[in-house]
PyMOL Python script that loads the backbone (N, CA, C, O; Angstrom):
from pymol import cmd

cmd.read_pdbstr("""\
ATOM      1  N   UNK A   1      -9.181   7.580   3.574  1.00  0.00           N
ATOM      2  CA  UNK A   1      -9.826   7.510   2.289  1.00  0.00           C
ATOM      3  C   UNK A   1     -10.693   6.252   2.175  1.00  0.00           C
ATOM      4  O   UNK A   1     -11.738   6.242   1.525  1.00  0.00           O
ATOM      5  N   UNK A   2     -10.292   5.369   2.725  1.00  0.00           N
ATOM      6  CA  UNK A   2     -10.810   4.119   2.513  1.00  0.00           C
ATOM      7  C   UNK A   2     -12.159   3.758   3.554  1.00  0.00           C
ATOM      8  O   UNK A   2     -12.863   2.750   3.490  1.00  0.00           O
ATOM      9  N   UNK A   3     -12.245   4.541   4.216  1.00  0.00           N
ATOM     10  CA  UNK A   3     -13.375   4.698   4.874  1.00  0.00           C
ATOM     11  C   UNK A   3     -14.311   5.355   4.455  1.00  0.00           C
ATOM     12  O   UNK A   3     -15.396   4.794   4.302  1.00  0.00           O
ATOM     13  N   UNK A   4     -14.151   6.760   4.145  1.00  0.00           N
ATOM     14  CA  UNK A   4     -14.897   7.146   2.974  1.00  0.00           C
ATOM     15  C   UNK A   4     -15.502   6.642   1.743  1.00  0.00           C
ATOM     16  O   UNK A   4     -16.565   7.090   1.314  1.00  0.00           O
ATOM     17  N   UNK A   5     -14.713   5.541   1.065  1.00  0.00           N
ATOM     18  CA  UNK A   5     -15.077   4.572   0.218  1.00  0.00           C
ATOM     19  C   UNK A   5     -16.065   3.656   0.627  1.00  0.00           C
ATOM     20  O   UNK A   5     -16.963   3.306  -0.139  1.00  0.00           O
ATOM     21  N   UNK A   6     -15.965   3.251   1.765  1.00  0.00           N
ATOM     22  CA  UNK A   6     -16.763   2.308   2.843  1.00  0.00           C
ATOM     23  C   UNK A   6     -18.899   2.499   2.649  1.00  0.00           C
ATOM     24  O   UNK A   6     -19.874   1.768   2.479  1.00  0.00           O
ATOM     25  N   UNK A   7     -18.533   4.187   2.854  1.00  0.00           N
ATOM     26  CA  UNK A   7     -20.412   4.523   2.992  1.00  0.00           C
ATOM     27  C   UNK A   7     -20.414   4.518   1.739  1.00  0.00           C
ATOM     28  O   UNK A   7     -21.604   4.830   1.690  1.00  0.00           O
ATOM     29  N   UNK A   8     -20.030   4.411   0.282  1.00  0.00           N
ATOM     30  CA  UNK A   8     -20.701   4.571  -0.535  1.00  0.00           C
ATOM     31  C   UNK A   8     -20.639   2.934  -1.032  1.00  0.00           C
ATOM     32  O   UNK A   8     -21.604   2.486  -1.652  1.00  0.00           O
ATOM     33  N   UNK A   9     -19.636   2.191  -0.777  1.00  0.00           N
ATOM     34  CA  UNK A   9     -19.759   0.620  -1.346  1.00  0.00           C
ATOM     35  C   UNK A   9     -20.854  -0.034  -0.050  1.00  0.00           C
ATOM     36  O   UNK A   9     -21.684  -0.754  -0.604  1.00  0.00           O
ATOM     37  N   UNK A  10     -20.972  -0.009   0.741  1.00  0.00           N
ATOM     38  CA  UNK A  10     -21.656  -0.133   1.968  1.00  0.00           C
ATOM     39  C   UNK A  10     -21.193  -1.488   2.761  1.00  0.00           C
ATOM     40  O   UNK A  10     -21.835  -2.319   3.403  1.00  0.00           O
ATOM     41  N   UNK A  11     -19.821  -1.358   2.447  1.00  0.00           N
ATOM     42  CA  UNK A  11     -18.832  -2.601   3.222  1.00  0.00           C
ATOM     43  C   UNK A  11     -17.501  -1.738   4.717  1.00  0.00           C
ATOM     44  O   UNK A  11     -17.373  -0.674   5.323  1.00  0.00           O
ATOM     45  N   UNK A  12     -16.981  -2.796   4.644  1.00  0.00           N
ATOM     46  CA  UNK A  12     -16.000  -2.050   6.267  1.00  0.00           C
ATOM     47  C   UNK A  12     -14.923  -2.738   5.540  1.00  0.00           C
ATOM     48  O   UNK A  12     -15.101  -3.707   4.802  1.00  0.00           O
ATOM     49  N   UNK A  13     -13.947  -2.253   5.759  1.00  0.00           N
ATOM     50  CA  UNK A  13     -12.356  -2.233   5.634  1.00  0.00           C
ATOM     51  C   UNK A  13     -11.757  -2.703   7.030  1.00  0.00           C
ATOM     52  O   UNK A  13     -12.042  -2.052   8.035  1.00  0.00           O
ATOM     53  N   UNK A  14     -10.667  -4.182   7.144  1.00  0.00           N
ATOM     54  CA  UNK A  14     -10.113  -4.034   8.104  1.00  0.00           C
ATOM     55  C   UNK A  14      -8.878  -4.237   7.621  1.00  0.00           C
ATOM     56  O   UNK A  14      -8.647  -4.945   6.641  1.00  0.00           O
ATOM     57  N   UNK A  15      -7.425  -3.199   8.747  1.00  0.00           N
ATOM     58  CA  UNK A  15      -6.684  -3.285   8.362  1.00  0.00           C
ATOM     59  C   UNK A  15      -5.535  -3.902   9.052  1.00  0.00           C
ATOM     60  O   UNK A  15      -5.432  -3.765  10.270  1.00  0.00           O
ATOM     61  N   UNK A  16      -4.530  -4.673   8.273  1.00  0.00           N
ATOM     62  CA  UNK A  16      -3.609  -5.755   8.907  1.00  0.00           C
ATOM     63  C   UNK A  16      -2.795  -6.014   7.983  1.00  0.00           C
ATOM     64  O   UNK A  16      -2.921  -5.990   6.759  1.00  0.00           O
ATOM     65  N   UNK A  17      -2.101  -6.219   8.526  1.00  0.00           N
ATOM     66  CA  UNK A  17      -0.641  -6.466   8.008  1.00  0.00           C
ATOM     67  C   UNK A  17       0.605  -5.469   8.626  1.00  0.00           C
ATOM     68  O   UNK A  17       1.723  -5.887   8.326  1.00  0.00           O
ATOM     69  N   UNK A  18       0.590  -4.389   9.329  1.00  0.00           N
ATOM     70  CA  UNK A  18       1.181  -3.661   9.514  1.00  0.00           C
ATOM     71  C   UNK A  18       2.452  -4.118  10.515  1.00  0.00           C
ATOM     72  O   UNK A  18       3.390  -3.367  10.784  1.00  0.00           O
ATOM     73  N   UNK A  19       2.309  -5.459  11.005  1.00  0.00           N
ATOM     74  CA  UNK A  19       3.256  -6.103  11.617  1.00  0.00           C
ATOM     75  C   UNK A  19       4.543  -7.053  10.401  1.00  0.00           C
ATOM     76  O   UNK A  19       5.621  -7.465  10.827  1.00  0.00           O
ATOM     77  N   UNK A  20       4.210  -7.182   9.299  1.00  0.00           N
ATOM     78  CA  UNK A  20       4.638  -7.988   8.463  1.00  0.00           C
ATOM     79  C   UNK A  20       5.527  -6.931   7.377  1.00  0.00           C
ATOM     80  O   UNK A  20       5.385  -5.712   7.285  1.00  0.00           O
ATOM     81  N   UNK A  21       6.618  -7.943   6.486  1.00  0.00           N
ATOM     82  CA  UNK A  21       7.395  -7.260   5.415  1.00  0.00           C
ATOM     83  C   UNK A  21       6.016  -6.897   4.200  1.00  0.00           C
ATOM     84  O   UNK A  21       4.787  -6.972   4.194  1.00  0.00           O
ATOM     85  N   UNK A  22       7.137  -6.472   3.239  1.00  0.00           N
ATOM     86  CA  UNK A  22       6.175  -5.710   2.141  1.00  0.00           C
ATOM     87  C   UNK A  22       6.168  -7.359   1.480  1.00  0.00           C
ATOM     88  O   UNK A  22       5.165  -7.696   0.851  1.00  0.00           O
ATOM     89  N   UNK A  23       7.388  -8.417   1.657  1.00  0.00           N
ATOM     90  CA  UNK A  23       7.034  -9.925   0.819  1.00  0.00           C
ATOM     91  C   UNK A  23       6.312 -10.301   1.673  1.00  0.00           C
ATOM     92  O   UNK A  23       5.999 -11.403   1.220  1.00  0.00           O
ATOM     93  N   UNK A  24       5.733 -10.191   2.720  1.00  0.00           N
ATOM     94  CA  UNK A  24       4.704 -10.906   3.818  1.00  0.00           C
ATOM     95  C   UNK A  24       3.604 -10.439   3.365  1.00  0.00           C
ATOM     96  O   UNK A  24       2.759 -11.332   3.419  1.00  0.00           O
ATOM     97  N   UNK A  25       3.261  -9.660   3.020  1.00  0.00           N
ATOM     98  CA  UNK A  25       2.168  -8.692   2.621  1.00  0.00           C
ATOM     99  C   UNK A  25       1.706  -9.328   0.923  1.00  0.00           C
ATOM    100  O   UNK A  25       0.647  -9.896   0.653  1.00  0.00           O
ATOM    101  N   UNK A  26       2.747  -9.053   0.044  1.00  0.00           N
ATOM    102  CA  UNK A  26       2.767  -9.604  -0.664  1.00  0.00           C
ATOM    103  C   UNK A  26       2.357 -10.786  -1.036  1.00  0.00           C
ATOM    104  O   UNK A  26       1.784 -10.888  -2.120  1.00  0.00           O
ATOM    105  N   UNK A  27       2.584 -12.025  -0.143  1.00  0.00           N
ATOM    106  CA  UNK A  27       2.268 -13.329  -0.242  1.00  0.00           C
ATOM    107  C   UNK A  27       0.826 -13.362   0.719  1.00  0.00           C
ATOM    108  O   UNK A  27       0.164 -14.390   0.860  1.00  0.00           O
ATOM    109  N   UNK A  28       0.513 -12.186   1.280  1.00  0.00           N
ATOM    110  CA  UNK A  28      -0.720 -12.649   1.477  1.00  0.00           C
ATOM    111  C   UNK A  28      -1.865 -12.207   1.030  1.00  0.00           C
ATOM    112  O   UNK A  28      -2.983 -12.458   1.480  1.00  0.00           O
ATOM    113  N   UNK A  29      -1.509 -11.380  -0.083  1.00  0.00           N
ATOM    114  CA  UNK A  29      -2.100 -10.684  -1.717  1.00  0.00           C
ATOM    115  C   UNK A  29      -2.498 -12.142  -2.366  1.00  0.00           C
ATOM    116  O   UNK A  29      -3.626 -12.584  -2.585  1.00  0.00           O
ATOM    117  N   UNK A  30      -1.309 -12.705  -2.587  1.00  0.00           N
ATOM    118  CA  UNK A  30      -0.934 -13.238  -3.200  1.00  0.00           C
ATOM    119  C   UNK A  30      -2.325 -14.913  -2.564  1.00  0.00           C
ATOM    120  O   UNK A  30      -3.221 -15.014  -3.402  1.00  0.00           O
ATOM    121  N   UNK A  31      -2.402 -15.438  -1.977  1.00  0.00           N
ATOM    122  CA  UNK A  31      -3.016 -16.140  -0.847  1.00  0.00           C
ATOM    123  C   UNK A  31      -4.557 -15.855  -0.801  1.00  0.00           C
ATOM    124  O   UNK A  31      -5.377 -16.751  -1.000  1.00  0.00           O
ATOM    125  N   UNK A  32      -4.951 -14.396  -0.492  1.00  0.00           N
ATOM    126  CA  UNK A  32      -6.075 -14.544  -1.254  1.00  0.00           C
ATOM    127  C   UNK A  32      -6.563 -14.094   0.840  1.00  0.00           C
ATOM    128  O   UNK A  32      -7.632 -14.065   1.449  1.00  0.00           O
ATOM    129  N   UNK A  33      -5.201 -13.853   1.220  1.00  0.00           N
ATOM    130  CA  UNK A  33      -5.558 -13.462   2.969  1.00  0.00           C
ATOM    131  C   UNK A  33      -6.042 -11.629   2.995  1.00  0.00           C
ATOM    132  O   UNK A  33      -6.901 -11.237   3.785  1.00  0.00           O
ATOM    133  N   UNK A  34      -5.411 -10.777   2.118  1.00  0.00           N
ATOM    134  CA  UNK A  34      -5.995  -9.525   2.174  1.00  0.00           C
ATOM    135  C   UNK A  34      -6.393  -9.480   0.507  1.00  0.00           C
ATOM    136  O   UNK A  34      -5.899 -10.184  -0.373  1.00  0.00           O
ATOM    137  N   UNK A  35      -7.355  -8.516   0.370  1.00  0.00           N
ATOM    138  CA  UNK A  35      -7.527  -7.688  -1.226  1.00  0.00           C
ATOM    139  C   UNK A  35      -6.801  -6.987  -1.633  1.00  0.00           C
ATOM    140  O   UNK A  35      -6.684  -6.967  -2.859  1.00  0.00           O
ATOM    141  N   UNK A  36      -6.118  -6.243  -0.959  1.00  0.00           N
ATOM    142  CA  UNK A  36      -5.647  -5.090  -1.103  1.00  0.00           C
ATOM    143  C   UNK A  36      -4.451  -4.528  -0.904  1.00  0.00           C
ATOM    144  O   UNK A  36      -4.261  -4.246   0.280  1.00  0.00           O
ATOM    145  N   UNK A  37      -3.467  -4.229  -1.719  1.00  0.00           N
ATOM    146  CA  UNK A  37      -2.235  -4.094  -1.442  1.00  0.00           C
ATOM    147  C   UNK A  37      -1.496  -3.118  -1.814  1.00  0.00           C
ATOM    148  O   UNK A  37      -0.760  -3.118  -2.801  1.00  0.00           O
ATOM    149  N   UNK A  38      -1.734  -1.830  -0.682  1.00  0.00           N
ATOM    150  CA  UNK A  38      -1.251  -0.142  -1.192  1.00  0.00           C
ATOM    151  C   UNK A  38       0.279  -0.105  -1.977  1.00  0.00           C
ATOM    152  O   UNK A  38       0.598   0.402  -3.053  1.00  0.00           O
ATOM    153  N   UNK A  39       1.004  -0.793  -1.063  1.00  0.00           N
ATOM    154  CA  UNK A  39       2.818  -0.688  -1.392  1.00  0.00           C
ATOM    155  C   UNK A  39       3.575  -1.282  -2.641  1.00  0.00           C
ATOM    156  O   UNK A  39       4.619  -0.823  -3.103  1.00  0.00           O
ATOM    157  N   UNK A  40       3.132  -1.980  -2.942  1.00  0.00           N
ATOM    158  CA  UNK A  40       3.409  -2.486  -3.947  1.00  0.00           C
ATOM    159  C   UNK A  40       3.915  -1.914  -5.032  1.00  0.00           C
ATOM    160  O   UNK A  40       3.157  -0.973  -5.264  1.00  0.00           O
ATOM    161  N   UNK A  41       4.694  -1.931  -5.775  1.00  0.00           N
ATOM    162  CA  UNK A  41       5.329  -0.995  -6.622  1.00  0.00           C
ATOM    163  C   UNK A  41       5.090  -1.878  -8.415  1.00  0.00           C
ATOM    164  O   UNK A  41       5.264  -3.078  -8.629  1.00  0.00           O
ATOM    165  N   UNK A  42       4.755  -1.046  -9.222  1.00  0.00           N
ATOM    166  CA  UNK A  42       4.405  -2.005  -9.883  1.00  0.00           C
ATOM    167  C   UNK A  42       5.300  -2.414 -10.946  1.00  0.00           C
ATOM    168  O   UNK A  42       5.632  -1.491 -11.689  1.00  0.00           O
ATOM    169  N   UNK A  43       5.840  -3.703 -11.246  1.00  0.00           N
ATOM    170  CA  UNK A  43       6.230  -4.682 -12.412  1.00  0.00           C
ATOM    171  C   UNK A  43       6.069  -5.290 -13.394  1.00  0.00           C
ATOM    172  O   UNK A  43       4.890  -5.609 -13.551  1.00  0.00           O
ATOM    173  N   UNK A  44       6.956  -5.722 -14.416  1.00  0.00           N
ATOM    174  CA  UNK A  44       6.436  -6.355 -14.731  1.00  0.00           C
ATOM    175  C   UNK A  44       6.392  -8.042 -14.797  1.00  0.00           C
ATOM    176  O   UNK A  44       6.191  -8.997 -15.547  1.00  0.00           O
ATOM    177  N   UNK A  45       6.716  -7.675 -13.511  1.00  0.00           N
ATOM    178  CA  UNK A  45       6.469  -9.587 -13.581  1.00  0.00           C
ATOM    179  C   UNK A  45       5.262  -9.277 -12.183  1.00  0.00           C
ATOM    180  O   UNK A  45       4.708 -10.321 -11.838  1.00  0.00           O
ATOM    181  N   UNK A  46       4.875  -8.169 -11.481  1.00  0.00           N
ATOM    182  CA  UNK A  46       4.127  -8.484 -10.765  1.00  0.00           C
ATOM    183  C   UNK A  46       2.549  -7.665 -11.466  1.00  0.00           C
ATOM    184  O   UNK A  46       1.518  -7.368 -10.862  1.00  0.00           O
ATOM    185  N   UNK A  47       2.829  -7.520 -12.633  1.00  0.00           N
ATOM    186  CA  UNK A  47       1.551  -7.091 -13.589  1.00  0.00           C
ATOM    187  C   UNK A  47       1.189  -8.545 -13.909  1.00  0.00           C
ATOM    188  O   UNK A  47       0.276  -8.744 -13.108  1.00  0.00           O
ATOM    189  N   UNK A  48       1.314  -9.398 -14.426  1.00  0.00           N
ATOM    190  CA  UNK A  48       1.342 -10.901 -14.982  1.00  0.00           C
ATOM    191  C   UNK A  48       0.332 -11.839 -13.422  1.00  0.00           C
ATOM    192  O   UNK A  48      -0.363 -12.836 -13.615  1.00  0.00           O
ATOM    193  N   UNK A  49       0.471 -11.378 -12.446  1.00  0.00           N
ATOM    194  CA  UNK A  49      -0.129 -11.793 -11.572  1.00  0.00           C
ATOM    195  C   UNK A  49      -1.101 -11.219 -10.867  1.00  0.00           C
ATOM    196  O   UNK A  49      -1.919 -11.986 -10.358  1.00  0.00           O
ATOM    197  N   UNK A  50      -1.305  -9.429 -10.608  1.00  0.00           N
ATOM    198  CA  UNK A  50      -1.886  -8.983  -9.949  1.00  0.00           C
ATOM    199  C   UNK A  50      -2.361  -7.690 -10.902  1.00  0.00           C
ATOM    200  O   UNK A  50      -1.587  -7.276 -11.765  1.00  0.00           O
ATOM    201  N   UNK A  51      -3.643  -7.091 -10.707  1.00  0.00           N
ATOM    202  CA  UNK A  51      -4.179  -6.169 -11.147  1.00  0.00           C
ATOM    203  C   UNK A  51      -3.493  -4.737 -10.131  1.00  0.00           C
ATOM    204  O   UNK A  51      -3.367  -4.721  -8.907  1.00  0.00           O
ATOM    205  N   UNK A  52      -3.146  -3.664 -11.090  1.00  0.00           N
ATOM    206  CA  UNK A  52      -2.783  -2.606 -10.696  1.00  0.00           C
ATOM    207  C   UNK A  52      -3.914  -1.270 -11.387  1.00  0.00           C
ATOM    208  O   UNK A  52      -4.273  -1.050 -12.544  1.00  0.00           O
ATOM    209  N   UNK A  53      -4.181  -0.678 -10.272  1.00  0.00           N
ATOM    210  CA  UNK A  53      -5.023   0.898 -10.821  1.00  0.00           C
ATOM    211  C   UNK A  53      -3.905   1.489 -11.970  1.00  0.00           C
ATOM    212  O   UNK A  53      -2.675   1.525 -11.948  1.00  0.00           O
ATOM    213  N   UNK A  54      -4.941   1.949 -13.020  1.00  0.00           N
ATOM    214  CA  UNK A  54      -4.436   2.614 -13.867  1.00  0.00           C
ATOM    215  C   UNK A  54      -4.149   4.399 -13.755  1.00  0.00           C
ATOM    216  O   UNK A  54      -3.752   5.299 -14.496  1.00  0.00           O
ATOM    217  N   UNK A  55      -4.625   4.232 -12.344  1.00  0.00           N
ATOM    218  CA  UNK A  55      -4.927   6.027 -11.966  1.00  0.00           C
ATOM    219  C   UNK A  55      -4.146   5.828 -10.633  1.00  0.00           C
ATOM    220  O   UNK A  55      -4.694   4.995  -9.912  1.00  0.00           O
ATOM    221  N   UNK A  56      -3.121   6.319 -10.166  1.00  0.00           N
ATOM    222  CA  UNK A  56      -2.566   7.139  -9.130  1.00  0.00           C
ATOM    223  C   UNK A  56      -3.277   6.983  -7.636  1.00  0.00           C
ATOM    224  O   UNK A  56      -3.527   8.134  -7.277  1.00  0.00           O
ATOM    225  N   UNK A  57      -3.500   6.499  -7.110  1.00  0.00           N
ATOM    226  CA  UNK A  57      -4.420   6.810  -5.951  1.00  0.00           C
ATOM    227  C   UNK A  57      -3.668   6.905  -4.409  1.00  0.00           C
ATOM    228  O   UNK A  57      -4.348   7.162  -3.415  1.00  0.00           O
ATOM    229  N   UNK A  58      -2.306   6.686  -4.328  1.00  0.00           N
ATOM    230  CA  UNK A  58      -1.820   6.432  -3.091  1.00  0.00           C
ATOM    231  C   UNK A  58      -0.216   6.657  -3.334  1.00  0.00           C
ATOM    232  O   UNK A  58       0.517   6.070  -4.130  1.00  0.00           O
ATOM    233  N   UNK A  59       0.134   7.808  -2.294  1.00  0.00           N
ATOM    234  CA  UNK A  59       1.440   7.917  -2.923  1.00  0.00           C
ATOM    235  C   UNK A  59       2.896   7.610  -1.871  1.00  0.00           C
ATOM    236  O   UNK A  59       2.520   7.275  -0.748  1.00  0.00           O
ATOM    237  N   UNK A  60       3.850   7.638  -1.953  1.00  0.00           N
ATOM    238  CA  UNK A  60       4.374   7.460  -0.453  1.00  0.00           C
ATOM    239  C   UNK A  60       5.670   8.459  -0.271  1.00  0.00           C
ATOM    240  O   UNK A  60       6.630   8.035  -0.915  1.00  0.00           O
ATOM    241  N   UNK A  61       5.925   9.608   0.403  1.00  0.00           N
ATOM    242  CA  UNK A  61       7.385  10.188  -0.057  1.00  0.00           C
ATOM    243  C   UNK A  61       7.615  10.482   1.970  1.00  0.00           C
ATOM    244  O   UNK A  61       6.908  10.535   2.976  1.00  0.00           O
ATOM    245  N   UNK A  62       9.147  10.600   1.560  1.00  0.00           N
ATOM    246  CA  UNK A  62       9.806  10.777   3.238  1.00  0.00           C
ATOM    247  C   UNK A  62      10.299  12.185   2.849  1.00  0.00           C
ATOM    248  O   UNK A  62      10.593  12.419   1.676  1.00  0.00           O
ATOM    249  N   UNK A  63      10.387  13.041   3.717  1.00  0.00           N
ATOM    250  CA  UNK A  63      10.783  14.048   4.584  1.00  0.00           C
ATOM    251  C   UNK A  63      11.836  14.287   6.038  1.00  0.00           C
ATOM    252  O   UNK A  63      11.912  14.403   7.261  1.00  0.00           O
ATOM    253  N   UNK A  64      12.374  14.251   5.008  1.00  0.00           N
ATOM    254  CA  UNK A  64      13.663  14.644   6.103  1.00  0.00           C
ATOM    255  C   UNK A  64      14.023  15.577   6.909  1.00  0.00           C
ATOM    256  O   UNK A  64      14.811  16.110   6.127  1.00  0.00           O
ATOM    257  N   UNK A  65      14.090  16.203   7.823  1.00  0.00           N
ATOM    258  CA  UNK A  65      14.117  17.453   8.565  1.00  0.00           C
ATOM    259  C   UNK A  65      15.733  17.624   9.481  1.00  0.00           C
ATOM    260  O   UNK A  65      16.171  16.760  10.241  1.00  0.00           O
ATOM    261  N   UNK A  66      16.338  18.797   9.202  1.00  0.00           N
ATOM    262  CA  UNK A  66      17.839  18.608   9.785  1.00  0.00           C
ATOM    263  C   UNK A  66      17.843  20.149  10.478  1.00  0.00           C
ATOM    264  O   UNK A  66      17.332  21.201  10.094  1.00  0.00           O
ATOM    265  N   UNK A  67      18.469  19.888  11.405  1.00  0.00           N
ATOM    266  CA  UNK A  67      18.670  21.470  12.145  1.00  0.00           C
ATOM    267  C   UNK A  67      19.549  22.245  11.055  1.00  0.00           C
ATOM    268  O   UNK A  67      20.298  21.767  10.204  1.00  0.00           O
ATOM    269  N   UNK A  68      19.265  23.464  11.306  1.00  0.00           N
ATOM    270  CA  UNK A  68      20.167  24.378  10.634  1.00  0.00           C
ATOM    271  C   UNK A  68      21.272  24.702  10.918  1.00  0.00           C
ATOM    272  O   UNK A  68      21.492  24.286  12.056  1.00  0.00           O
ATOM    273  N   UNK A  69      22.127  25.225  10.520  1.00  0.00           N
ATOM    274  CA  UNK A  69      23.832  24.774  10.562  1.00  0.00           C
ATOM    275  C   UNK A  69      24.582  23.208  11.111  1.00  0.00           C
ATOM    276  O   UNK A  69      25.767  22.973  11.345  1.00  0.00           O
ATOM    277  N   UNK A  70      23.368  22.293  11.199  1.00  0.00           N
ATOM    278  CA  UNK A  70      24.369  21.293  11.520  1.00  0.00           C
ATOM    279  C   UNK A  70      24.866  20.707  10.042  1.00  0.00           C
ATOM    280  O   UNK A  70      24.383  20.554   8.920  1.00  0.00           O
ATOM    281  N   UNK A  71      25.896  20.517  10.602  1.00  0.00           N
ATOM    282  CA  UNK A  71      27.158  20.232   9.879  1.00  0.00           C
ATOM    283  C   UNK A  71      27.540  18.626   9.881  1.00  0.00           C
ATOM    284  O   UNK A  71      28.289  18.281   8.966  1.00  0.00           O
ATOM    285  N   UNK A  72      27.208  17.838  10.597  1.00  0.00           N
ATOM    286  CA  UNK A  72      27.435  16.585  11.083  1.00  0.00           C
ATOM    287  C   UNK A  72      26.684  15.530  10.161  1.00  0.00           C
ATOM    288  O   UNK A  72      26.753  14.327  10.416  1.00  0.00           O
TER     289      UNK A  72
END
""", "prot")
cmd.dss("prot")
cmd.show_as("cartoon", "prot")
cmd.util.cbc("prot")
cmd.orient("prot")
């Protein structure tokens, strides 16, 4: 998606952090080292510091998959 966003703002996206915690990430929101911070869940003590979309844009859910009849 964010590449797509890319040709119409006419900037490049690089992405990093994917080695680091969600507070590593966080503090480097926070730092002023990335813009952008998908995971983040929003608060309210982390509304008081950081701007959150008012619209939905990124969602995150797990899927679990189990054989059938296992029992274990």
């Amino acid at each position: 998606m964010m590449q797509d966003v890319s040709k119409y703002l006419q900037c490049t996206f690089s992405y990093v952090g994917y080695d680091k915690t969600a507070k590593e990430c966080e503090e480097m929101l926070r730092s002023g080292d990335i813009d952008i911070y998908t995971a983040a869940r929003k608060t309210e003590e982390r509304e008081t510091e950081f701007a959150f979309s008012k619209h939905p844009a990124i969602t995150a859910t797990t899927c679990m998959n189990v054989k059938v009849g296992n029992t274990m």
